[in-house]
Every structure is written in structure tokens, then in C-alpha cells.
C-alpha positions as CSV (number, residue, x, y, z in Angstrom):
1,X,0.0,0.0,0.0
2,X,1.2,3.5,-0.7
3,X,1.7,6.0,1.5
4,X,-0.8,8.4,0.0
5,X,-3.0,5.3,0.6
6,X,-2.1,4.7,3.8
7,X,-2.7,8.2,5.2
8,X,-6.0,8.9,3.7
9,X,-6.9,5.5,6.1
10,X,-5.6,6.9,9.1
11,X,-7.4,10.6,7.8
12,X,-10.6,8.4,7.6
13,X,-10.4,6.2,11.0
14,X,-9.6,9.6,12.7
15,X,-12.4,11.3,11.4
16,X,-15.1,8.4,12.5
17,X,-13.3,8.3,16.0
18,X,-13.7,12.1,16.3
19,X,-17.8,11.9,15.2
20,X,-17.9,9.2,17.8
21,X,-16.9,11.5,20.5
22,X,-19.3,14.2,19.7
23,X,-21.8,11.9,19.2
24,X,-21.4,10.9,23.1
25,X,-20.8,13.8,24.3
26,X,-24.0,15.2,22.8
27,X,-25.9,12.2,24.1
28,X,-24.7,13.3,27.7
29,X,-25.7,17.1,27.3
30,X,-29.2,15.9,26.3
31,X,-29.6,13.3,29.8
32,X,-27.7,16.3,31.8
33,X,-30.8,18.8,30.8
34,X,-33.7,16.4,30.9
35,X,-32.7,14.6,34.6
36,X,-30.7,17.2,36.0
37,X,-26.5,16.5,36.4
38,X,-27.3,15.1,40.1
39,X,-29.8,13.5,39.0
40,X,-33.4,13.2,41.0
41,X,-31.8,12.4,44.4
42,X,-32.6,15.0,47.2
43,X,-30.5,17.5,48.2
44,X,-29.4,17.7,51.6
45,X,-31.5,20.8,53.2
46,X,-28.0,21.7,55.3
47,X,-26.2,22.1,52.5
48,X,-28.2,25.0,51.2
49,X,-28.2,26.4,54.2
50,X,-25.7,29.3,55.6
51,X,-23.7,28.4,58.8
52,X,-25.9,31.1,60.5
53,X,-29.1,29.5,59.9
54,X,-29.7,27.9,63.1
55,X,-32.2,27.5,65.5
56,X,-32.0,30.8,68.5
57,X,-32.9,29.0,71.4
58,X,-30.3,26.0,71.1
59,X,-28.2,29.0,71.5
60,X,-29.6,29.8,75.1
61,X,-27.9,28.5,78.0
62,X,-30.9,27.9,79.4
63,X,-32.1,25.6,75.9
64,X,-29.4,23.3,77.0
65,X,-29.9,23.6,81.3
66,X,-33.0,22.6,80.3
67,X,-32.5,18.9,78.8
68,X,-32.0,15.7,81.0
69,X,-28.6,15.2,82.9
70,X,-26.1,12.6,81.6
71,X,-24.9,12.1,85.5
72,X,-26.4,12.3,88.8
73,X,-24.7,12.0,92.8
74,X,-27.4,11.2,95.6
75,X,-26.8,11.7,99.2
76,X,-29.0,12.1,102.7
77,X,-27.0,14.8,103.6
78,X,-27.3,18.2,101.5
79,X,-24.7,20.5,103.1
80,X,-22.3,17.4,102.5
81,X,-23.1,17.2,99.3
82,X,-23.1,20.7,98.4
83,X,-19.8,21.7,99.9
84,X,-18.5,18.5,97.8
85,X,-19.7,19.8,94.9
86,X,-17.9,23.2,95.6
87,X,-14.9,21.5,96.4
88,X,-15.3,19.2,92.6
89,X,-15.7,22.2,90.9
90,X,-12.3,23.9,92.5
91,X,-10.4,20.5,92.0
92,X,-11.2,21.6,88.4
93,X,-10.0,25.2,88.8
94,X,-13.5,26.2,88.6
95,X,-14.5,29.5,90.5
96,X,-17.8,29.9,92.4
97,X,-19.8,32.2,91.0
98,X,-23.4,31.9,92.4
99,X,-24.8,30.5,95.1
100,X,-28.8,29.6,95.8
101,X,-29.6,26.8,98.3
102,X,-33.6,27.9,98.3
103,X,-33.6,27.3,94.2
104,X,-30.8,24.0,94.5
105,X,-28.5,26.0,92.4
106,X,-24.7,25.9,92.3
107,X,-22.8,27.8,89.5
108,X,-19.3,28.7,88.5
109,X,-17.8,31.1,86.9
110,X,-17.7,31.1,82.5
111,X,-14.4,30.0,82.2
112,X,-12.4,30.2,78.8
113,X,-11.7,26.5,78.6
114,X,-7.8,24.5,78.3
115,X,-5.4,24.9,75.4
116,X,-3.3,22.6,73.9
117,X,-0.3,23.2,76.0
118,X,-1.8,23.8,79.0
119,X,-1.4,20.2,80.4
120,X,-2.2,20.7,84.1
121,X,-6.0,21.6,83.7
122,X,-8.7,18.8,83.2
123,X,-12.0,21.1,82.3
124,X,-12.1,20.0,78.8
125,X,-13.6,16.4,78.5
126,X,-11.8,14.8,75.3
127,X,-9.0,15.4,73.6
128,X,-10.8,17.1,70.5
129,X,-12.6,19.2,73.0
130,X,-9.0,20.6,73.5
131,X,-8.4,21.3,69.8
132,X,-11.7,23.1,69.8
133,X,-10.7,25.3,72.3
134,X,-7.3,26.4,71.0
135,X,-8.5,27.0,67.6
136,X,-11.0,29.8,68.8
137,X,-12.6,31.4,71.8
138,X,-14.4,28.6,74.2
139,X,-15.7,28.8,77.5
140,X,-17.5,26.3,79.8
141,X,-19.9,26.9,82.5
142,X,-20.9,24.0,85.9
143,X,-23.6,24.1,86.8
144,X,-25.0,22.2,89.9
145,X,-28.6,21.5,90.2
146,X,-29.5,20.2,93.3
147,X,-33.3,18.2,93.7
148,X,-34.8,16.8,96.9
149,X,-35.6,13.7,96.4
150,X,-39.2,11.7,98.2
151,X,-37.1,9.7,100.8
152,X,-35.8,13.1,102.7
153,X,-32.7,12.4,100.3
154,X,-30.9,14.5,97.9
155,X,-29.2,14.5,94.3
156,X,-27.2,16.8,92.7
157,X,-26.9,16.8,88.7
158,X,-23.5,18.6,87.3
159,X,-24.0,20.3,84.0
160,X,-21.7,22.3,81.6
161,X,-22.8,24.2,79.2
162,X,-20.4,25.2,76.6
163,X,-20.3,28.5,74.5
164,X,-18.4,30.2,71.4
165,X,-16.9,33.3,71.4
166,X,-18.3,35.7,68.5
167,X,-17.3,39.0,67.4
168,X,-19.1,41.2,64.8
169,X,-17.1,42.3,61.4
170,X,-15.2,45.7,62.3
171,X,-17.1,46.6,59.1
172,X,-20.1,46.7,60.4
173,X,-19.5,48.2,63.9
174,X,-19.7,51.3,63.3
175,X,-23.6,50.6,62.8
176,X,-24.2,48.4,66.0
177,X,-25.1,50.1,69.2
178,X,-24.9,46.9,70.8
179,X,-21.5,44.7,72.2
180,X,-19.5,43.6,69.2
181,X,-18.2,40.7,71.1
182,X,-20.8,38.1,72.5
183,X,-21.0,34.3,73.5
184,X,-23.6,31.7,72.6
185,X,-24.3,28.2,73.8
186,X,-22.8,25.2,71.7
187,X,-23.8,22.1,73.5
188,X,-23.5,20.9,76.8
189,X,-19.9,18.7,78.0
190,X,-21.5,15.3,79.1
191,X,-18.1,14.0,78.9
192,X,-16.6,16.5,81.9
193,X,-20.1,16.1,83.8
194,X,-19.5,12.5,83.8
195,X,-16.0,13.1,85.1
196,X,-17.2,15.4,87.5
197,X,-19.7,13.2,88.5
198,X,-17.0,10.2,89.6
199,X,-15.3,12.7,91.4
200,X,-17.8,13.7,93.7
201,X,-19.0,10.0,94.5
202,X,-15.1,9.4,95.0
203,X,-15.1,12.7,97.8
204,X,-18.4,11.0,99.0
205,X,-17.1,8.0,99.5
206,X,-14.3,8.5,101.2
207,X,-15.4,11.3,103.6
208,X,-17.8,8.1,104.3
209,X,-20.7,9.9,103.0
């Protein structure tokens, strides 16, 4: 075969693989606009939604005070119990903050929670709860809530409520009477309220109450 020959082959097999291509490709434009590209699955409502859109009152502390405990201490004796509960929440460098025997009500101090290198505090309760808090601003809150209980005894139900530091775009400042810097609830810490709640059955325990 020549090599005229032999070239208008290879001009001809190109050409048929080229109209083959186009062929398919306009084949897959034409099932792209009649099912959609993602075809008719359903699309995830959270991805269509911004980071912002969230419900208001899971941002309460009060949202979160509100559902059940994940640890509870009982005792007869309620000034035992309470002042071990005071002394938990300093064994975790927790600060009092409020006291209210008549409403059962022990609370510390918001306090901005451990960092990565700070090895010698124990109020985070996992290790990615660490890596939360050094990547931005996060504070946790105990609170204590004290019930007494139909036998004449007592229990006492740690809780910690965890919030996020936010601060509004210096942008808009200028237009916001308001503070620029607030703090809303995340979630509550059932991991460090069961931690707390082993350490005051250990104090109970072996102050023999």
C-alpha cells in the first residue's frame, strides 16, 4: 500500500473516531438537561443552608440547662453534698460564681476553657474538645442543680454548658449600638459532667458519706 494510501486510512479512522466522540458527548448534554446533572436524588437541606441558619434557642444557655442530665450523685446529707460539689468544681479550677440553696443552684464562673499546651487543667472532656478550644474562643460553664428527692434524700446533677466566642465584622461596627463581642451556647460537655460526677462519689465515698 502506498503511502498516499495509507494516510487517507488513518485521515478516515480519525475522522469516525472524532464523530464518535461528539456523538457521546451530545448524548450526555441531552440526559444532563432532561434529569438534572445530580440527577433526582434530594439534596441535603443543610447544605443549602448558611452556617448562620440555626435554631435561637439551642443558642440559650438555658435551651441546654433545660435537657436531662447525663450524670447524677445522691446523698442524705445536702450541706455534705453541696460543699463536695464546691470542692469538685475547684479541684477543676473552677471559680464559684453563684450560690442559691432555696432554688438548688450551684454555678461557677464562664471560664475560657484548656489549650493545647496547657497540660495541668482537666476542664475539657476529650481530647478534641482541647483542639476546639485552642482553635477559637471557648468557655465552659458547671452548673450544679441540686433536687430533693421523696425519701428526705438529695441528688445533685453537674451540667456544663459550653459557649463560642463571637465577634461582629469591624465593618459593620460602626452601625451596632450593641456589644461587638458576644457568646452563645454550643452544646452541653456530658463527657466532663461525667468526670465530674465520679469525682464527687469518690469525695463522698471516702469522707464516708
Amino acid at each position: 500500500m502506498s503511502l498516499w494510501m495509507r494516510k487517507s486510512v488513518l485521515s478516515r479512522r480519525v475522522t469516525v473516531a472524532m464523530l464518535r466522540g461528539a456523538a457521546v458527548v451530545s448524548l450526555l448534554v441531552v440526559l444532563c438537561a432532561s434529569t438534572g446533572c445530580i440527577g433526582r436524588r434530594p439534596v441535603n437541606p443543610a447544605a443549602t443552608q448558611p452556617v448562620t441558619a440555626v435554631d435561637p434557642a439551642t443558642g440559650e444557655v438555658d435551651y441546654w440547662l433545660a435537657q436531662p442530665a447525663s450524670a447524677e450523685v445522691s446523698g442524705g446529707d445536702f450541706q455534705k453534698l453541696w460543699d463536695t460539689s464546691e470542692a469538685v468544681a475547684r479541684q477543676y479550677l473552677f471559680n464559684i460564681d453563684l450560690r442559691d440553696c432555696r432554688r438548688g443552684l450551684l454555678k461557677t464562673e464562664a471560664t475560657v476553657s484548656k489549650q493545647f499546651f496547657e497540660f495541668w487543667r482537666k476542664d475539657a472532656g476529650t481530647a478534641k474538645d482541647v483542639r476546639e478550644n485552642s482553635l477559637g474562643g471557648i468557655r465552659r460553664t458547671v452548673y450544679f442543680q441540686f433536687t430533693r428527692n421523696a425519701d428526705a434524700s438529695y441528688t445533685v446533677a453537674p451540667k456544663v454548658v459550653v459557649e463560642r466566642e463571637s465577634r461582629v465584622d469591624p465593618k459593620y461596627r460602626t452601625e451596632i449600638e450593641e456589644a461587638t463581642v458576644y457568646w452563645y451556647a454550643l452544646r452541653r460537655d456530658t463527657a466532663l459532667e461525667l468526670k465530674l460526677a465520679a469525682a464527687l462519689e469518690r469525695k463522698l465515698k471516702s469522707s464516708g458519706g
